[in-house]
N, C-alpha and C positions, 0 to 999 in steps of 0.2 A: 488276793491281798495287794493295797496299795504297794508300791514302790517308792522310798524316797533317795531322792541322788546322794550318790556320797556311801551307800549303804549296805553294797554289795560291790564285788569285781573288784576294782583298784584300792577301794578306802578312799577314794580322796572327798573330801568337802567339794563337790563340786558347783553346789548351790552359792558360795561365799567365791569359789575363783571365778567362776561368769560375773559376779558384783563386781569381784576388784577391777579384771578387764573390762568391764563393760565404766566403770568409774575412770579409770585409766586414760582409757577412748574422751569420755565425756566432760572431766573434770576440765583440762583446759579451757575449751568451748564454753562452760557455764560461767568460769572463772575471767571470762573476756570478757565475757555480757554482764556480769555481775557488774567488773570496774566499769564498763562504757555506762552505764546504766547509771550507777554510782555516780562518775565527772557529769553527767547529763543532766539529771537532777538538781546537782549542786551548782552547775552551770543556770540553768533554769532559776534554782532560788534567786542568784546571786543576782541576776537581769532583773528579776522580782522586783529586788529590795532596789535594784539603782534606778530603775522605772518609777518606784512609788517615790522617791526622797524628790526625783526630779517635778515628781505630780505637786508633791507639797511646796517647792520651790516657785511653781508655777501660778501655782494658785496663792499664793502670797504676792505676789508681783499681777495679781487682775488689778486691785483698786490703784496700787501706783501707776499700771500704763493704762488706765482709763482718765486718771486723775482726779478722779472722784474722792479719793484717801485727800486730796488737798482741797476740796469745799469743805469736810467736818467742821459744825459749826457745836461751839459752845452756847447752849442758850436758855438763859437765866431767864424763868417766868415766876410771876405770881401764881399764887392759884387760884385765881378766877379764870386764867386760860390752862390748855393744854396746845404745845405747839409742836407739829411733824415737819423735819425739811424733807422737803422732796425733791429739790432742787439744788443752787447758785445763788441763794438770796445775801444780798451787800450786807456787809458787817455796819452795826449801827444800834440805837437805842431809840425804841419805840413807846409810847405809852400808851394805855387802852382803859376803860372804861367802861362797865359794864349797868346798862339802865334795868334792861328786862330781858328772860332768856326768852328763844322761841318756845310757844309750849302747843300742844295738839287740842283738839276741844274734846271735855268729857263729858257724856250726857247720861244723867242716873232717872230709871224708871221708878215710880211709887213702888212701896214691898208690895210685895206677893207672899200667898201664904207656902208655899214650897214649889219645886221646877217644875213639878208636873202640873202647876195651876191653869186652867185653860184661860185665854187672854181675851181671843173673839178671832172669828175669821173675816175673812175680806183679803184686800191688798194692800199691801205697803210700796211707797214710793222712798226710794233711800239714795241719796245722791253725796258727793263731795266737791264743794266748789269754794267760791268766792260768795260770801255776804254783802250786805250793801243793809245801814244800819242809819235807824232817822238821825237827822242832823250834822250827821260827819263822825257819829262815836265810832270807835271799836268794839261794841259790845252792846250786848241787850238785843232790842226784838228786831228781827231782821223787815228791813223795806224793800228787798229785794234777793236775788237769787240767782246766782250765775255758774252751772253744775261745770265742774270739769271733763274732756274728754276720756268717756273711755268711765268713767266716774260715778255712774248710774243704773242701776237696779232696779225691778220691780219683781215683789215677792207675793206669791197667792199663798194665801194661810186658810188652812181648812184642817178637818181632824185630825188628819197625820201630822200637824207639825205648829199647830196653836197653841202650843203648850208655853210656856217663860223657856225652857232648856229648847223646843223646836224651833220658836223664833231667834235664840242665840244660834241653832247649826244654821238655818238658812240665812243669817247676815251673814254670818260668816263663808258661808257656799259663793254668796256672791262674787267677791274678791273682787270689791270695789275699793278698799281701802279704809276698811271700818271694822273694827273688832270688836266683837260681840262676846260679852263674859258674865257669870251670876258671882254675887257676892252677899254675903249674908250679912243681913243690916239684922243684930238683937236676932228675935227669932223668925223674922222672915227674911224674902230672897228678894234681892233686885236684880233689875238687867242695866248693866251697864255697856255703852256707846260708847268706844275711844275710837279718834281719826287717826292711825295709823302714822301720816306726819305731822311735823310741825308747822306752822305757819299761819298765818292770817287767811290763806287761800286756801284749808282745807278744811273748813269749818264744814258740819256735817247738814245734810236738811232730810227729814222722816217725815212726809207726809202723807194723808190715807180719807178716800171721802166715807170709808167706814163707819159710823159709829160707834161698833164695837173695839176699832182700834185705835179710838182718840186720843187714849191714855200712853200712846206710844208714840205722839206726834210731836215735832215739834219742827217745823219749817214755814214757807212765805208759801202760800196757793190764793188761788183766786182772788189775788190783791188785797189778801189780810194774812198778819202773822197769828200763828194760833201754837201754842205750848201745852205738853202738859209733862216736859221733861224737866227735871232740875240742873240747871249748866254749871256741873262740878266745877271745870277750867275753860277760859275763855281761850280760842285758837289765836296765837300773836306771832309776831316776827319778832325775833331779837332786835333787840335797838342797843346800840353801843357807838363809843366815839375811839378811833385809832387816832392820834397823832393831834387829836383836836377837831376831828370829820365825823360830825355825824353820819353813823350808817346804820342798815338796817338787813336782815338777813331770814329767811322765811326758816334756816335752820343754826341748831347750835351749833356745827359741824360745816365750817367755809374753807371749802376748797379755793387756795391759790388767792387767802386774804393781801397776803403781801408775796411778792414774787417769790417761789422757789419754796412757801412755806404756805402750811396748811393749819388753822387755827379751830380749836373747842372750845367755845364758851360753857364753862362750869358752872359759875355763880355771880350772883351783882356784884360790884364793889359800891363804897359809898364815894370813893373819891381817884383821880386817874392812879392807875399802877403803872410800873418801868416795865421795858421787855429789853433786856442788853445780850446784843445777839454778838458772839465775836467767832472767831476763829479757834478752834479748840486744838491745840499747841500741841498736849497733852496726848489727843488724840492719834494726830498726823503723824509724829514722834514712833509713837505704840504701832500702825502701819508699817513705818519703815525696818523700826526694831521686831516685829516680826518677820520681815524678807530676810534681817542679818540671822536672826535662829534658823530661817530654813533652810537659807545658805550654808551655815556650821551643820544643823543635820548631812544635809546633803555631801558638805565634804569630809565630815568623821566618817562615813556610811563608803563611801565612794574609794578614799584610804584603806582601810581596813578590805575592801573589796579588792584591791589591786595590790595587796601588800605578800608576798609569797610566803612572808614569816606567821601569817594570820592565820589561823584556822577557817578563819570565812574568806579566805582571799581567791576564790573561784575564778576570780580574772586578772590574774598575774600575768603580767604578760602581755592583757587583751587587747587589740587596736581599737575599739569601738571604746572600751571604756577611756584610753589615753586621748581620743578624741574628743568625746564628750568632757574630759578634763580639761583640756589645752581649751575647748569654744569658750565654757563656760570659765574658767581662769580669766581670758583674755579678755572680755568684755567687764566682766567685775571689776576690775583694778586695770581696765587702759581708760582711753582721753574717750568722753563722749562728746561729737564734735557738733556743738550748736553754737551759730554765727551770733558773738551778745550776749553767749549767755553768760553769767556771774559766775555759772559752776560746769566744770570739766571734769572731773571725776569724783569718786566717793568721797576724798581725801578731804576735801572741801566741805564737806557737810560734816565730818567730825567721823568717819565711817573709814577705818585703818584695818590693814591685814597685817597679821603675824607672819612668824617666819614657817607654821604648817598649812599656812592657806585661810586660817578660823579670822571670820569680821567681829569687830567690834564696834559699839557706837559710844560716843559722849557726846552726853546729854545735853552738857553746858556749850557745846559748839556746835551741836544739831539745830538747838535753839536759836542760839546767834544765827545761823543762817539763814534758818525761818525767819528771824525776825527783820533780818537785812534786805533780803528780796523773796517772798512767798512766792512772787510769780514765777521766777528763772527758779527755785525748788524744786516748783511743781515738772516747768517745763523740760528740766534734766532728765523725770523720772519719764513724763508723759508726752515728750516730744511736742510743737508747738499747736497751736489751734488753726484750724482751716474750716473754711465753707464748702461743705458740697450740698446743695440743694436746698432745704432751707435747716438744715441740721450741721453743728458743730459737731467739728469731730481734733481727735489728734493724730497726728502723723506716727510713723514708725520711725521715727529717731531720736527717742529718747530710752536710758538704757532698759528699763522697763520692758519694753515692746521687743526690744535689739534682743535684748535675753530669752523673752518669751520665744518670740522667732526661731533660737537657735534650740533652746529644749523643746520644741513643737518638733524637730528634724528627728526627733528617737523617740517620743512618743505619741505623736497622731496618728492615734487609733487605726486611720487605713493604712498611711504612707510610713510611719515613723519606724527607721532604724532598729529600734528595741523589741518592738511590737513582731516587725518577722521575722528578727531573730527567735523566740521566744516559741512564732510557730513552728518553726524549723526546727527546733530544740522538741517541742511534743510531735512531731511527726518521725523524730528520730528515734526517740523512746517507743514510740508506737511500732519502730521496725526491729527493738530489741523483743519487746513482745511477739513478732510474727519468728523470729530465729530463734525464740524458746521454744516455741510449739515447731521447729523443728529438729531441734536439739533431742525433746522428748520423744518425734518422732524415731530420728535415728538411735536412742537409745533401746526402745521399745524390738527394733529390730536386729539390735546386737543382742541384746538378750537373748532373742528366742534363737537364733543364729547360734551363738556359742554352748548355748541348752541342749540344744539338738547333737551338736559334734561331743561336745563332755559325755552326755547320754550314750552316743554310740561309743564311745571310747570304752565309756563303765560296762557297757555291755561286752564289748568283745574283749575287755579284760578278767571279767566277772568266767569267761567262757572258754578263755584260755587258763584261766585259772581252775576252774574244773579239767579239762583234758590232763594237764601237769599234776594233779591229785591222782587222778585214773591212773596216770602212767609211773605216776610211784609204788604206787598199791602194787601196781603188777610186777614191779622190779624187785618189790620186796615179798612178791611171792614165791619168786623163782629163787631168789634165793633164799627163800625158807624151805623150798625143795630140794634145792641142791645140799644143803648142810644136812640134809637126814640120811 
């Protein structure tokens, strides 16, 4: 029959006194690890959150020390263009013109009675080039032929692939620059021939000394032009006039038409339209007033982080957080010192602190300074312009960069402050881990330790408590002898 402790010899629960003692022992040691574990964590959070406000801070302050925030350009078009800046293009008012858009050549085959119709075999000659057109025209029957590089094809058509659908996969296989498609004209199918670009220069030419594939020709060979395609669209360069200049563009799509900007012709117009390109106030403004939110983020987040009365105040106390306070205070609201320039500190742009640290801007005086000098604006934020090599750049003294600088010291990923705190913070929790597993260890062995000793205890109690039963019996024999 099993034995359980506690259950013979002494009485005592000895299964519940090995727990308490062995709790006893243990509780402390768990109860140390628990709070370190606990301030670690909440250490860890805390770095988190001052880490990420400073990320956000950081990255609101790229387009002011690039100064890029200070090109935004307002710009008012018609819509006959679409206009991309991609650059520094001068504030100004342009007018444009639109004659004819570029368009690509489409060439439609006679119906067929369905895709699988066989067309004839032979070879096809399929090229994309430059036309040359009697008299000087742009259009009609070609007098010559000039393929581009790289632009040229020749296709065998035999069973497997003579069909109206085989002759559109092998144009298309080529990858010449000709896209081959069926479309259904009423009830039958045509092969239609689009050039891929637009321009005067990629008109297409199909010619074949087949006779079974005449129906698919239509190019200049052997010093005659011969068709038997219908020229949906004739391939042209856009022609329009900027500023009163004729000009002309193989696509609707001109890169770098005017400096710093990238123009889409849409549609004709019948008569010139404006293009008024200015500086977008509005924009530049929305920029800065986004640095002053992520500044206010960063220092509600950063307060409340160091405040001992806070429940998130995990760094009361901390030198790294009063550091990163004091960098970043003192470059916000000190003098930024540029030789010339209009503006010295925030103060001057319309950009004031309160008495808890939080920026504010107006509007009406952010304006006014923009409007007074944009350049010394910009340069406050982006430090001035220099040459190195054949690329502008800006220097690191303007407060923009000065800022960046100093929150790059607690968060750059290899070297930054925050960052190995933060590993040091999981490497320490990784060592509460390795002192729980031996927390359990030495529990594990006071257990069976104080199991063993209770055990022997209950035993020789259990066994002394038998002899003192024997030895009553027998006293109270004698004297049940003795009384007769």
């Amino acid at each position: 029959m099993a034995i359980t402790l506690g259950t013979f010899g002494s009485g005592l629960d000895v299964e519940s006194i090995v727990k308490a003692l062995v709790d006893a022992d243990i509780a402390p040691k768990t109860n140390s690890l628990d709070r370190r574990e606990t301030g670690l964590k909440a250490e860890l959070s805390a770095v988190g959150s001052l880490k990420s406000v400073l990320s956000d801070l950081d990255k609101s302050l790229a387009d002011l020390g690039d100064g890029s925030a200070f090109d935004l350009l307002s710009i008012d078009t018609p819509a006959a263009v679409d206009i991309l800046q991609t650059g520094s293009p001068s504030v100004g008012q342009y007018s444009i013109e639109v004659d004819s858009l570029a368009a690509s050549q489409v060439l439609a085959t006679q119906g067929f009675t369905s895709s699988s119709t066989v067309v004839g075999s032979g070879t096809l000659s399929i090229s994309v080039g430059t036309p040359t057109y009697a008299n000087g025209a742009s259009s009609g029957n070609y007098t010559g032929f000039s393929a581009a590089s790289g632009k040229t094809a020749t296709i065998t058509l035999d069973s497997s692939n003579n069909t109206v659908s085989g002759i559109r996969d092998a144009v298309n296989a080529a990858k010449i620059g000709i896209t081959a498609s069926l479309v259904v004209d009423g009830s039958q199918t045509r092969l239609l021939f689009t050039a891929d670009d637009t321009g005067a220069a990629t008109a297409i030419s199909i010619t074949s000394s087949d006779a079974e594939l005449a129906q698919l020709t239509h190019g200049y060979s052997s010093g005659a032009f011969s068709s038997s395609l219908t020229e949906a669209r004739t391939p042209a360069d856009a022609s329009f006039k900027l500023n009163g200049l004729s000009l002309t563009n193989a696509s609707n799509n001109i890169t770098g038409l005017v400096d710093g900007l990238d123009f889409t012709l849409k549609k004709t117009t019948t008569s010139a339209e404006s293009i008024l390109i200015a500086k977008d106030t509005a924009g530049i403004e929305a920029k800065v007033k986004g640095f002053v939110d992520s500044y206010n983020t960063y220092q509600t987040t950063l307060s409340s982080l160091m405040d001992y009365q806070d429940a998130a105040g995990a760094l009361s106390g901390d030198s790294t957080a009063r550091r990163v306070q004091s960098a970043i205070r003192a470059q916000t609201t000190g003098v930024v010192a540029l030789a010339g320039n209009a503006f010295t500190a925030l103060s001057d742009l319309g950009v004031t602190s309160d008495q808890n640290g939080q920026l504010s801007l107006k509007s009406s005086d952010f304006q006014a300074a923009l409007s007074q000098n944009a350049d010394d604006l910009k340069t406050f934020f982006a430090g001035t312009t220099t040459i190195s090599g054949l690329s502008d750049n800006t220097d690191a003294t303007g407060l923009a960069d000065l800022l960046k600088t100093s929150i790059d010291t607690y968060i750059n990923s290899s070297t930054g402050m925050l960052i190995s705190r933060e590993n040091r913070i999981d490497a320490a929790i990784d060592d509460i881990a390795d002192d729980r597993l031996d927390v359990v260890a030495r529990m594990q062995s006071l257990e069976e330790r104080y199991t063993k000793q209770f055990t022997a205890m209950d035993t020789l109690v259990g066994q002394l408590q038998g002899t003192s039963d024997f030895l009553t019996n027998q006293m109270d024999a004698i004297k049940a002898a003795a009384n007769r």
